[in-house]
N, C-alpha and C positions, 0 to 999 in steps of 0.2 A: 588703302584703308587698312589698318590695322585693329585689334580688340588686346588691348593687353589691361590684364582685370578686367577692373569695372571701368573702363574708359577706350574710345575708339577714338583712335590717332588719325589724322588726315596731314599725309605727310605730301603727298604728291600726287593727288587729286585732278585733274587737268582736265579740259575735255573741250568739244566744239556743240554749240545750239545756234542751228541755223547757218547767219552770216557773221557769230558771235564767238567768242570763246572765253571760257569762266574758269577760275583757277579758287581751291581750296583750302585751308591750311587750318590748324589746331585742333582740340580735343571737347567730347563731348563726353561728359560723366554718365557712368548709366548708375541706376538704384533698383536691381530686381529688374533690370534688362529696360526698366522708361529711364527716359533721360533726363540726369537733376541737377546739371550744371554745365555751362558752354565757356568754350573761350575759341571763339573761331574766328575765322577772316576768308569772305568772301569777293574775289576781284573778278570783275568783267567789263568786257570787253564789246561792244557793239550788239549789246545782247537783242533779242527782235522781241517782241512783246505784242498779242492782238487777240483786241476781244471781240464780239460782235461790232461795238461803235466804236474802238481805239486801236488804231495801229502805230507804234513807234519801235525806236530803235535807242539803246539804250550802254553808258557806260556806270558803274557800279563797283563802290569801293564800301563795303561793309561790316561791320563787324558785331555779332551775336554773341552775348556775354549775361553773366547774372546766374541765380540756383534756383530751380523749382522747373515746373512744367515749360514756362515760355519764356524765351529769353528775351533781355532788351536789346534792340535792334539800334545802330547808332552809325552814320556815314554820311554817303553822297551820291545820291543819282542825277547823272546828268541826262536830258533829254536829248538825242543829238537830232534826232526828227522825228517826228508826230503829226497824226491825224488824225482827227476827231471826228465822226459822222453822226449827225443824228437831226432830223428832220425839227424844225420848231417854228411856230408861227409868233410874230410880234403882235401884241396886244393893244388896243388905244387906251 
């Protein structure tokens, strides 16, 4: 990660989560050090995911882009397995 100006470069971002690994690339504009513009790309790889009732495993090709506070999110996540836990009774 780099700062050059007002903008932080993700040139070679790489890393491992879990049994997963996630790779990062482009730039996010700062405005007064918040951030007011994206152009990034986010890849992953067997990412793990679990919350109290959801456990899956996950690949992920994404990309964060647009100016202001939130950027728009736009891609594909694949589910490669899931489980879902949560108690429910059927109704008559």
């Amino acid at each position: 990660i780099a700062l050059a100006r007002d903008t932080l470069v993700f040139s070679d971002l790489e890393g491992r989560l879990e049994t997963g690994t996630f790779e990062v690339r482009g730039r996010i504009g700062l405005n007064n050090w918040t951030p007011a513009s994206y152009d990034l790309r986010l890849l992953g790889s067997k990412l793990a995911f679990q919350s109290r009732e959801l456990r899956m495993q996950a690949d992920a090709e994404l990309t964060l882009s647009g100016r202001g506070a939130v950027p728009d999110v736009s891609g594909e996540v694949v589910v490669l397995t899931g489980r879902y836990n949560k108690k429910f009774a059927l109704q008559d």
